[in-house]
PAMAR-42714 format. One record per atom (N, C-alpha, C): x, y, z; atom name. Coordinates in nm, 3 decimals. Layout:
N
+---------+---------+---------+------+
!      xx !      yy !      zz ! seke !
+---------+---------+---------+------+
!       X !       Y !       Z !   CA !
...
+---------+---------+---------+------+
END
This chain:
100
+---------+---------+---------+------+
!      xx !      yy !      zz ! seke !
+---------+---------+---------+------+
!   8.401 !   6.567 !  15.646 !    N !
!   8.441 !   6.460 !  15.558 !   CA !
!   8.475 !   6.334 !  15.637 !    C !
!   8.614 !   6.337 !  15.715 !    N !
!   8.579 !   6.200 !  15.786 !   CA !
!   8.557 !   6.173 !  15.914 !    C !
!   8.427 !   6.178 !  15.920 !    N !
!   8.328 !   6.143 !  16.070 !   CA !
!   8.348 !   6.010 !  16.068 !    C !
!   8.296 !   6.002 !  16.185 !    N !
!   8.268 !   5.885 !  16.235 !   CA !
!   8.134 !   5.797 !  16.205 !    C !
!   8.151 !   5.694 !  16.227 !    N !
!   8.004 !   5.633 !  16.151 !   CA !
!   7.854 !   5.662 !  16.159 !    C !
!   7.832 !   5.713 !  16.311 !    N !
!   7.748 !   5.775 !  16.351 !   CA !
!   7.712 !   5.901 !  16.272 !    C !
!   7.823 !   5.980 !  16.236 !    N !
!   7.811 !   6.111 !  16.189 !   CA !
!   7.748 !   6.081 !  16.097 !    C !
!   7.838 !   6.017 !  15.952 !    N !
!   7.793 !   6.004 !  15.826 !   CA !
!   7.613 !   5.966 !  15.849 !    C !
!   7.593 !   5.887 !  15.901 !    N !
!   7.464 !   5.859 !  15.930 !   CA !
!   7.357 !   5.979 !  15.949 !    C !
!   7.403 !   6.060 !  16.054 !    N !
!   7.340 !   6.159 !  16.049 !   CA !
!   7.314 !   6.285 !  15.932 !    C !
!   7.444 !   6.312 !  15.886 !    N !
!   7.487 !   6.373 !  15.770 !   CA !
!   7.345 !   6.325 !  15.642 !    C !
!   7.377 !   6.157 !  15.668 !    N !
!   7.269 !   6.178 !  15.536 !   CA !
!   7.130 !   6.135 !  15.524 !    C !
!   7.101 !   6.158 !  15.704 !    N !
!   6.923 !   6.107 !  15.774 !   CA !
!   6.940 !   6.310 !  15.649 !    C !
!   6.970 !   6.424 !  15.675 !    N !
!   6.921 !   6.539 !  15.655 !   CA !
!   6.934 !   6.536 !  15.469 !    C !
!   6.968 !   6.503 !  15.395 !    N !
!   6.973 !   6.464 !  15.249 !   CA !
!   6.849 !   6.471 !  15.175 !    C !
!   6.797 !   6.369 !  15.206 !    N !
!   6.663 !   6.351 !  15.166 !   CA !
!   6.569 !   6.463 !  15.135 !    C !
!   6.588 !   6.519 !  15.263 !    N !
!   6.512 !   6.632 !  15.261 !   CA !
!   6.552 !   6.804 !  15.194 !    C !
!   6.629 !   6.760 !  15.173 !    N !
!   6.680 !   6.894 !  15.092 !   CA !
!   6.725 !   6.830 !  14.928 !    C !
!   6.603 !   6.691 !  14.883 !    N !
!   6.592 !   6.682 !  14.753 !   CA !
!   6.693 !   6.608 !  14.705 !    C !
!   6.783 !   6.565 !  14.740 !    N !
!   6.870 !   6.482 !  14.731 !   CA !
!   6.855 !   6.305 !  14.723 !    C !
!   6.929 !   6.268 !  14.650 !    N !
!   6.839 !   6.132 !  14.693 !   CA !
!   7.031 !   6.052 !  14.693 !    C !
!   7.123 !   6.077 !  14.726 !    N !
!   7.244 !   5.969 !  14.742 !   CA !
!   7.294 !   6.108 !  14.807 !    C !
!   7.426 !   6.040 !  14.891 !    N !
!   7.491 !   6.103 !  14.953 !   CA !
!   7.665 !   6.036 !  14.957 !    C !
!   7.753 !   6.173 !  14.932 !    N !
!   7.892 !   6.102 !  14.932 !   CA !
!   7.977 !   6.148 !  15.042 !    C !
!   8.001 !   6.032 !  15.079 !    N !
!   8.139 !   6.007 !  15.226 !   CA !
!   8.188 !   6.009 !  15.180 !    C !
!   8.331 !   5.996 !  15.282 !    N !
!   8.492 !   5.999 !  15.276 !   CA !
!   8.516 !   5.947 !  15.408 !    C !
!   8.545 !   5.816 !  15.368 !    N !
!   8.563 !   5.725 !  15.498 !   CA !
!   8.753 !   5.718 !  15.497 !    C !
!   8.789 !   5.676 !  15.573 !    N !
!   8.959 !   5.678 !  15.604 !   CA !
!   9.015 !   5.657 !  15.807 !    C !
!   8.908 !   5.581 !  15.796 !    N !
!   8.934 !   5.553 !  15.976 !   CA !
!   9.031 !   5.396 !  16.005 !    C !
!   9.005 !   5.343 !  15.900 !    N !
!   9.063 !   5.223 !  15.915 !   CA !
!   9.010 !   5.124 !  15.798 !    C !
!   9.050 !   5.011 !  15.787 !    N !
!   8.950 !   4.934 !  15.708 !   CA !
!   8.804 !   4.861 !  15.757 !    C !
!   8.830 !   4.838 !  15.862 !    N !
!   8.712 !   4.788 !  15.957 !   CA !
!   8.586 !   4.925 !  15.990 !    C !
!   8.672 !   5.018 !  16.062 !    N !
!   8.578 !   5.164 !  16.067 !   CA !
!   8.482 !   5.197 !  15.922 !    C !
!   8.593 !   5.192 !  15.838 !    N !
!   8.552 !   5.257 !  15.698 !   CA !
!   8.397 !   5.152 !  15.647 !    C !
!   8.422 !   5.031 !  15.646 !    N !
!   8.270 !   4.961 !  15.619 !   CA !
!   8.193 !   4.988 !  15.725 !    C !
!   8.233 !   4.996 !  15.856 !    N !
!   8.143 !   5.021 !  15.927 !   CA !
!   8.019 !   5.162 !  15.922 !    C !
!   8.135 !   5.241 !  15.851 !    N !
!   8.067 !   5.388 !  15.814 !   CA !
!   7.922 !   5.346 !  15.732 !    C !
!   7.964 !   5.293 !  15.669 !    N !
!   7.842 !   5.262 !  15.540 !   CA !
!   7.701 !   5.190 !  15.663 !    C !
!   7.758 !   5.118 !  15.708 !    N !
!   7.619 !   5.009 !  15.790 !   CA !
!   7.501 !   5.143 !  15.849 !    C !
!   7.532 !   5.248 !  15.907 !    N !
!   7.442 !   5.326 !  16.016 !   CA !
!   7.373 !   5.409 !  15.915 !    C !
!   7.459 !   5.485 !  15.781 !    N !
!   7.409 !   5.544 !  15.698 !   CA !
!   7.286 !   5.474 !  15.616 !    C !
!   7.332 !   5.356 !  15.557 !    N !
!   7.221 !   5.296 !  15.484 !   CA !
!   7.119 !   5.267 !  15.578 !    C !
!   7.144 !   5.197 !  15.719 !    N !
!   7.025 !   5.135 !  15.765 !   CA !
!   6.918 !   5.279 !  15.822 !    C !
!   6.943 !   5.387 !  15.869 !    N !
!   6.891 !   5.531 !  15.848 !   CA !
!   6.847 !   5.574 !  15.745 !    C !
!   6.903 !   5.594 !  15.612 !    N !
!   6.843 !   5.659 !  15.493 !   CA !
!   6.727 !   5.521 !  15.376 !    C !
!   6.784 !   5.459 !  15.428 !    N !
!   6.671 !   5.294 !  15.364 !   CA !
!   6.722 !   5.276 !  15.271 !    C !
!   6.680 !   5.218 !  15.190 !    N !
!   6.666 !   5.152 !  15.037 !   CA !
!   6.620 !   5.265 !  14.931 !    C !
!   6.588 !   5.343 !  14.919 !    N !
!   6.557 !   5.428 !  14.846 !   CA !
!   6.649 !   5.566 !  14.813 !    C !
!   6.789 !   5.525 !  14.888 !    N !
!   6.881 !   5.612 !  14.936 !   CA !
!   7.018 !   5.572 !  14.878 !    C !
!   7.079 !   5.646 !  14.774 !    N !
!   7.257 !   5.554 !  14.761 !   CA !
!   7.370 !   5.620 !  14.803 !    C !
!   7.389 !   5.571 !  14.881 !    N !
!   7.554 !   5.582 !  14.938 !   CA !
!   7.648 !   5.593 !  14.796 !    C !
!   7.708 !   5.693 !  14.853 !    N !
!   7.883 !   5.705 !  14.722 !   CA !
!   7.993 !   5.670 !  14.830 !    C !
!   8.125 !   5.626 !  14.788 !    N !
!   8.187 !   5.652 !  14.880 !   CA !
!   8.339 !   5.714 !  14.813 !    C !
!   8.358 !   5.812 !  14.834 !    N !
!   8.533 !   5.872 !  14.785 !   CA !
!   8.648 !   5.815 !  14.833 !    C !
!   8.687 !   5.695 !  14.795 !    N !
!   8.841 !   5.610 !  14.856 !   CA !
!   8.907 !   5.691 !  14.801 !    C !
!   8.976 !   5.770 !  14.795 !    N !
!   9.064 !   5.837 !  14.748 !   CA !
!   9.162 !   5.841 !  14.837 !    C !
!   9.133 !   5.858 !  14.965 !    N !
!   9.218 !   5.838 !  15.118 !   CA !
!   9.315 !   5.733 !  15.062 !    C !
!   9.226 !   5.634 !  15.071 !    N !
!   9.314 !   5.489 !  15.105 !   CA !
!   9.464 !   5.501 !  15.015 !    C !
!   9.479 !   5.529 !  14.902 !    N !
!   9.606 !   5.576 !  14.893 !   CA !
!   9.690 !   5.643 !  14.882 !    C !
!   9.612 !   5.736 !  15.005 !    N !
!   9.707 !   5.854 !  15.017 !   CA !
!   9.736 !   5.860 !  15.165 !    C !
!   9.763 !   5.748 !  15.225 !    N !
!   9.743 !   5.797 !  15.379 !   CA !
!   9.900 !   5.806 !  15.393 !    C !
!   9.979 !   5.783 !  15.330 !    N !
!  10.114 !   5.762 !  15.423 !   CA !
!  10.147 !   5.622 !  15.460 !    C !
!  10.222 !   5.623 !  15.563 !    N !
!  10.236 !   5.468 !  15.604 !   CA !
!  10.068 !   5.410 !  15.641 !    C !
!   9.981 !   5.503 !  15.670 !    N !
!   9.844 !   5.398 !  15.699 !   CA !
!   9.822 !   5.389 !  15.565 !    C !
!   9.841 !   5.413 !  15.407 !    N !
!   9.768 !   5.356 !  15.352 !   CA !
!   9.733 !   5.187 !  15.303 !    C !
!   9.621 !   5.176 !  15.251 !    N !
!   9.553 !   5.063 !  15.213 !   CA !
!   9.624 !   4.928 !  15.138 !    C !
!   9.673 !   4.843 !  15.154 !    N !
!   9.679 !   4.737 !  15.070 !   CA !
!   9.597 !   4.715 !  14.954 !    C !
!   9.654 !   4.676 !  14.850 !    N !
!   9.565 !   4.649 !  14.690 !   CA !
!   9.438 !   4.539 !  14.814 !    C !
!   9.490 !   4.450 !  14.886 !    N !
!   9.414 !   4.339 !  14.934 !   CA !
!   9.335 !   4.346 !  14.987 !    C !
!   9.383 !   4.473 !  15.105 !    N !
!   9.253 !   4.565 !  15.198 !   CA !
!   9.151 !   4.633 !  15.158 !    C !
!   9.197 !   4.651 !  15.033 !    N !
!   9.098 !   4.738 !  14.953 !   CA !
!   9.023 !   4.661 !  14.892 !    C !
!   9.039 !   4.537 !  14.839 !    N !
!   8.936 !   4.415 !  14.805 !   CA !
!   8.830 !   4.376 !  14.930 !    C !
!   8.906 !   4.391 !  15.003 !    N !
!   8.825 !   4.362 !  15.145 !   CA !
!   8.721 !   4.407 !  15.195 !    C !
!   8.754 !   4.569 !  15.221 !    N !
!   8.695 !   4.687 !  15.237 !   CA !
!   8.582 !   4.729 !  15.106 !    C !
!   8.611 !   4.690 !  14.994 !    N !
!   8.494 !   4.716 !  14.898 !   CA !
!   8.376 !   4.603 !  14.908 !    C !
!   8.445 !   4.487 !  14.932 !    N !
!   8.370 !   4.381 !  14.939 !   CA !
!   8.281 !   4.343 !  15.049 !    C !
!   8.325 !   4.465 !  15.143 !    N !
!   8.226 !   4.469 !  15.282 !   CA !
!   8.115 !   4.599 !  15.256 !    C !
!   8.186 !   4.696 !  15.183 !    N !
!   8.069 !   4.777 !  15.171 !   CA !
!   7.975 !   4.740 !  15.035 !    C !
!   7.988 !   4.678 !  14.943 !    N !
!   7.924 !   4.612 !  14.867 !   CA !
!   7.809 !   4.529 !  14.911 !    C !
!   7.857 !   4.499 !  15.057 !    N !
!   7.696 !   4.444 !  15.085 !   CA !
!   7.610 !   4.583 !  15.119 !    C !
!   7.626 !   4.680 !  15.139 !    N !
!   7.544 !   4.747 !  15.191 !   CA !
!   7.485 !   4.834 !  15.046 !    C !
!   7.494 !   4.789 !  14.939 !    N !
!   7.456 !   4.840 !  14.802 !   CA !
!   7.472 !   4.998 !  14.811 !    C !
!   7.619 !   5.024 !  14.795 !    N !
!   7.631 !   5.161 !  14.767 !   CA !
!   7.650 !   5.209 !  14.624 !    C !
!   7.617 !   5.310 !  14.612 !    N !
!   7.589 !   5.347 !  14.441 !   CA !
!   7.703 !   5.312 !  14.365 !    C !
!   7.839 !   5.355 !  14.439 !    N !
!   7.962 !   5.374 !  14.373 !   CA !
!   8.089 !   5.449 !  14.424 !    C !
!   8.182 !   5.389 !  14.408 !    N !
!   8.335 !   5.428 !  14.465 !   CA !
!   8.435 !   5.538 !  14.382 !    C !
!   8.477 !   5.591 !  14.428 !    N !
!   8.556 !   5.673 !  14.377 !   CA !
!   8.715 !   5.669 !  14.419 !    C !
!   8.802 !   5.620 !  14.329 !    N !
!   8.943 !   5.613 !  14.353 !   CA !
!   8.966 !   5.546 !  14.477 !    C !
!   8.947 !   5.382 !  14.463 !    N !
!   8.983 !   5.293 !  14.580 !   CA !
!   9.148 !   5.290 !  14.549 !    C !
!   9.170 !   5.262 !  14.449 !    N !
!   9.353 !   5.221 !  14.417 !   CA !
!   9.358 !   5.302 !  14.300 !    C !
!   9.496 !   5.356 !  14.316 !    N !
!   9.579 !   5.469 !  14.244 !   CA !
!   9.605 !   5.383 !  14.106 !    C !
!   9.599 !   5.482 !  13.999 !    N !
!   9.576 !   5.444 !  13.863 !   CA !
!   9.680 !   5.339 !  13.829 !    C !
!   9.810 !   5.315 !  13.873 !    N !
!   9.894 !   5.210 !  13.884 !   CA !
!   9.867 !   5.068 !  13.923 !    C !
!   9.756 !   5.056 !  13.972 !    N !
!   9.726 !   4.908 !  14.067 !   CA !
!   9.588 !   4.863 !  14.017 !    C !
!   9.591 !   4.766 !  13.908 !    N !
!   9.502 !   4.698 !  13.871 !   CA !
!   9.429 !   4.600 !  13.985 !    C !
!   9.333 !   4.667 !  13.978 !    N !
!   9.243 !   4.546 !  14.098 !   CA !
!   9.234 !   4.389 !  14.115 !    C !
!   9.284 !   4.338 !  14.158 !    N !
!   9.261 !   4.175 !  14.194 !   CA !
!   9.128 !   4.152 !  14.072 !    C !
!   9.069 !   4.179 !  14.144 !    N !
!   8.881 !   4.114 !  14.034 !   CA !
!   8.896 !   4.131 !  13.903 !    C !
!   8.970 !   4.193 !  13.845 !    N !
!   8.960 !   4.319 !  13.690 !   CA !
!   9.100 !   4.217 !  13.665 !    C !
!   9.228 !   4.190 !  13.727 !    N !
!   9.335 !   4.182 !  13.674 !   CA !
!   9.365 !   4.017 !  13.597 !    C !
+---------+---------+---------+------+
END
């Protein structure tokens, strides 16, 4: 679950081929690490390939977790890399900046 960027990458070069066509991470390395995860995966699996990603981490880390702000940040960096869809960036209490 949370590899390193390289990993995820590798994790989902093997996807494809076992019929699959998206693949879901669990990034939680940092906010900078965490988009970075997405860059090696997409540019490996192409355009024909969708990234998920499970934030669910981000607010659960403890004192590392995520800022409502970081988490605008962090979506808004992996958003360039057109991932299918997020799962539990901010805890049902915290209306998102964009939405609020």
């Amino acid at each position: 679950m949370y590899r390193q960027p390289e990993g995820h990458a590798q994790e989902a070069a093997a996807i494809p081929g076992m019929g699959f066509r998206a693949h879901r991470m669990r990034p939680g390395w940092g906010p900078e690490q965490d988009v970075e995860a997405v860059r090696p995966m997409r540019q490996t699996v192409g355009s024909c390939f969708e990234p998920m990603v499970d934030a669910h981490t981000w607010w659960r880390m403890g004192d590392r977790s995520y800022s409502a702000g970081t988490v605008e940040q962090v979506t808004a960096g992996m958003g360039g890399y057109d991932i299918a869809w997020m799962e539990e960036p901010l805890p049902h209490t915290i209306t998102p900046p964009m939405l609020g």
